[in-house]
N, C-alpha and C positions, 0 to 999 in steps of 0.2 A: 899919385893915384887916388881916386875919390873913394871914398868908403860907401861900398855897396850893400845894399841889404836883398837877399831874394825876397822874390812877391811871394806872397801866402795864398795859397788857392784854395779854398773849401765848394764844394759843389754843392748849389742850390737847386731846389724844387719847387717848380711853379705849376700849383695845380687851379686851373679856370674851372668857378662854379656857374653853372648857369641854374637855377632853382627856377620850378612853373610859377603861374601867376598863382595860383592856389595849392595854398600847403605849403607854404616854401616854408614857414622855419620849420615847420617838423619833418621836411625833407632834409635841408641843411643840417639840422640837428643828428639826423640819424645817418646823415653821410660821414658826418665829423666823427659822432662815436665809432663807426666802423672802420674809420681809417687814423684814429687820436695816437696808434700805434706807430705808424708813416708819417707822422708829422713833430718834428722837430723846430731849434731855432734857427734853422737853413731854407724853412718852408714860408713860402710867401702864397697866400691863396686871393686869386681875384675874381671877379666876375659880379654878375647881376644874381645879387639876392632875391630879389624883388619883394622886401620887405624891410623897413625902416628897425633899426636896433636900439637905438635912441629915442626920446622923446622929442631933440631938437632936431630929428629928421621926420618928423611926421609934420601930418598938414590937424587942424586941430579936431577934427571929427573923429580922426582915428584913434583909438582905445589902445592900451596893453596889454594886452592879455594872457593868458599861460603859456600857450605856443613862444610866443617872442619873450617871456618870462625864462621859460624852459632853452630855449637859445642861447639865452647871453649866461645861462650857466653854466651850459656847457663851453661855451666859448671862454668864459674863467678860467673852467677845469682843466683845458688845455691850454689856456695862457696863450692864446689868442690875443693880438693887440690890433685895434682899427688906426692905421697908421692917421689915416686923414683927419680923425676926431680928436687925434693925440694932438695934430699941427695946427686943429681950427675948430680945439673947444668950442669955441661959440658960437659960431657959424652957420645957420640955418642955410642947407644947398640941396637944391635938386637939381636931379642930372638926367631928368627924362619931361621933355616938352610934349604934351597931346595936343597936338593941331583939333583933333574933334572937339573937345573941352575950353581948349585955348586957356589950359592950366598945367602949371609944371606939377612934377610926382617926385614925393623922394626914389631913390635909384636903389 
């Protein structure tokens, strides 16, 4: 007889952010403080920021500034982790192509 072990099952929460073209980190930011309560390390959050959090996701015109300063500290405070930036340190990617422009955007 093979020695069996049960599967372990934990329930996860996947909550899709979608943030406007403008204002998005201090929308993001004050969605996170209102719900830092309901998020654990079972929660996986995805979606379209629409704003770069990194400096190696921006294009080079775009500045830091408080807003996006004020962001990634909250995202500390909850211990937040960007899986994709953990796998591809170095990696400059945009994930959104403007046919108008005929230049990509960070995502």
């Amino acid at each position: 007889m093979e020695n069996s072990k049960a599967l372990q099952t934990k329930d996860i929460t996947i909550v899709n952010i979608y943030a406007p073209n403008i204002g998005a980190p201090q929308y993001i930011r004050q969605l996170l403080t209102a719900k830092k309560e309901e998020i654990d390390s079972n929660t996986i959050l995805v979606g379209d920021f629409n704003t770069s959090l990194t400096p190696k996701d921006r294009s080079s015109k775009q500045k830091i500034n408080k807003e996006i300063e004020a962001l990634n500290d909250t995202i500390d405070q909850i211990d937040l982790i960007d899986i994709y930036r953990t796998f591809h340190p170095k990696t400059a990617d945009y994930t959104f192509f403007s046919s108008a422009t005929h230049g990509h955007s960070p995502g």
